[in-house]
Structure formats: structure tokens, C-alpha cells
C-alpha positions as CSV (number, residue, x, y, z in Angstrom):
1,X,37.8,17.0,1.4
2,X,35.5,14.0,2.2
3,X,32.0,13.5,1.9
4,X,29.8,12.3,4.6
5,X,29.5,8.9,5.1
6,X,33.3,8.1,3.1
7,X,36.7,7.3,4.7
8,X,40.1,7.5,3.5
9,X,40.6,4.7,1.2
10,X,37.4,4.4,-0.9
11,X,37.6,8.5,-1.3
12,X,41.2,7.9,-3.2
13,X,39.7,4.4,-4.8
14,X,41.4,2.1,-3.1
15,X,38.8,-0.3,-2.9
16,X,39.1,-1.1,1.0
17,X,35.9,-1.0,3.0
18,X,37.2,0.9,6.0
19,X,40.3,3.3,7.1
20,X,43.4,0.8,8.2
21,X,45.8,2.2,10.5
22,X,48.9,0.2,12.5
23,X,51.1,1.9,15.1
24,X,55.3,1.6,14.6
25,X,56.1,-0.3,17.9
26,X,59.6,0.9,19.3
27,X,61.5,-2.0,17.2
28,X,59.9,-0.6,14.0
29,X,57.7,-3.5,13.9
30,X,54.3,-2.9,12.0
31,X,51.6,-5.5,11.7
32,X,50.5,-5.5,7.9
33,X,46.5,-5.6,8.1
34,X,44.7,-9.2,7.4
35,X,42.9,-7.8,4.0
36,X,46.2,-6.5,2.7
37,X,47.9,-9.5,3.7
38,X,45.5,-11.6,2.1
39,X,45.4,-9.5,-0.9
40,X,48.4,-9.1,-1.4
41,X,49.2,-12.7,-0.9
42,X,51.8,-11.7,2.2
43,X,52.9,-14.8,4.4
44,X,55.7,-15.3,7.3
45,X,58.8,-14.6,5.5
46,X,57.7,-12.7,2.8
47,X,59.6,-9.9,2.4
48,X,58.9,-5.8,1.4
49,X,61.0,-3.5,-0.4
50,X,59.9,0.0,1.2
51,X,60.8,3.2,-0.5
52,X,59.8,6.8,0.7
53,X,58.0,8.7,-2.0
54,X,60.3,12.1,-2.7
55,X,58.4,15.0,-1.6
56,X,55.7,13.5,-0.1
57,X,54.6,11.5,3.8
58,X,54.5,8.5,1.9
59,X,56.2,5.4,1.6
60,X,55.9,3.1,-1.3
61,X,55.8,-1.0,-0.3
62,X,56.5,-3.4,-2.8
63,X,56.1,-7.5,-2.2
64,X,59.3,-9.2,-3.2
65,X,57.9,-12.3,-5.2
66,X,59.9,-15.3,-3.6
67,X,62.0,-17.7,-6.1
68,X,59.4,-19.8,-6.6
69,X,57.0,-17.5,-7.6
70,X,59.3,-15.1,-9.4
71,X,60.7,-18.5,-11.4
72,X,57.0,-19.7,-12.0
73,X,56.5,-16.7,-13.5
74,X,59.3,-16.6,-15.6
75,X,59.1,-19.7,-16.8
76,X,58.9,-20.1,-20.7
77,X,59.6,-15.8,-20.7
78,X,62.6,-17.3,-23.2
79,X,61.0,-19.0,-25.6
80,X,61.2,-17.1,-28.2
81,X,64.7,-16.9,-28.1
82,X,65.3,-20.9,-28.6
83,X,67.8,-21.5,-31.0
84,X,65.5,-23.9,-32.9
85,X,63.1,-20.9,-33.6
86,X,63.6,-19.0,-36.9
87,X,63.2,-15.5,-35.8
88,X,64.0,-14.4,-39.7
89,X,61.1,-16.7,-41.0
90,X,58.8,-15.5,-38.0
91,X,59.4,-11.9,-39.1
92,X,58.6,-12.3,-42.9
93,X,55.4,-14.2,-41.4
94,X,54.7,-11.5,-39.4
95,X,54.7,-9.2,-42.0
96,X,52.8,-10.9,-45.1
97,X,50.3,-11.3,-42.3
98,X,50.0,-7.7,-41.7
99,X,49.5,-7.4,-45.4
């Protein structure tokens, strides 16, 4: 139930100032809303994974980072596994620092 004076989205805390709807055209086009678009950082050619939610009217959509961003953000993830590192020596650190 709502309150007066609420809409959708701020009642479940989504932090949007006002109710967004878009309409399915008959090529199962939808227009993604400017804030969400911003938000979300969605551009031309940015593409969604869309999964239905079991058991439920709802459909999750999930931004697929493109490979620059996905390999900006992975870049240095490996460090710790470089063959210089002493991961032995980094352990009994570790641990004489936990006391």
C-alpha cells in the first residue's frame, strides 16, 4: 500500500524521483529512461542481459560492461599471483602481524 503523496519507486527505495514507465513497441523495442541511462552509464551499443525473475512479473536487467571497461577493471586483479611475489613469505607476514 502507498501513502499519499509517494509513487512506486521511492515507496520500494529506489531512489527515483517519479514512477518510469515505457511501452514494448511491436518489435520488442523499449526506450530505457534518460535517468537510468545516465545512471547506469547506458550508451548506443551497450548491451543488457535480461533474465525473468522465477515466480514473479519481473525481469531482472543487467549492463554488460564492454571490454574496455570490464579489462580496466580487471586490470592488476592478478597481481598477487606474479611469480616474483613470495606468497609463503607474505603468509608468515601475515600471520606474525596478526600476532
Amino acid at each position: 500500500m502507498l501513502l499519499a503523496g509517494t509513487d512506486i519507486d521511492s515507496a520500494l527505495g529506489l531512489g527515483y524521483t517519479h514512477i518510469m514507465t515505457t511501452t514494448v513497441t511491436r518489435e520488442n523495442t523499449v526506450i530505457i529512461p534518460a535517468e537510468v541511462g545516465r545512471k547506469m552509464g547506458i550508451k548506443p551499443g551497450s548491451r543488457l542481459d535480461w533474465q525473468p525473475v522465477e515466480g514473479k512479473d519481473e525481469i531482472l536487467v543487467r549492463v554488460i560492461p564492454d571490454r574496455g571497461r570490464l579489462a580496466r577493471r580487471l586490470l592488476g586483479a592478478g597481481r598477487e599471483l606474479s611469480p616474483e611475489r613470495d606468497a609463503v613469505a607474505d603468509l608468515v607476514a601475515d600471520r606474525a602481524a596478526e600476532g
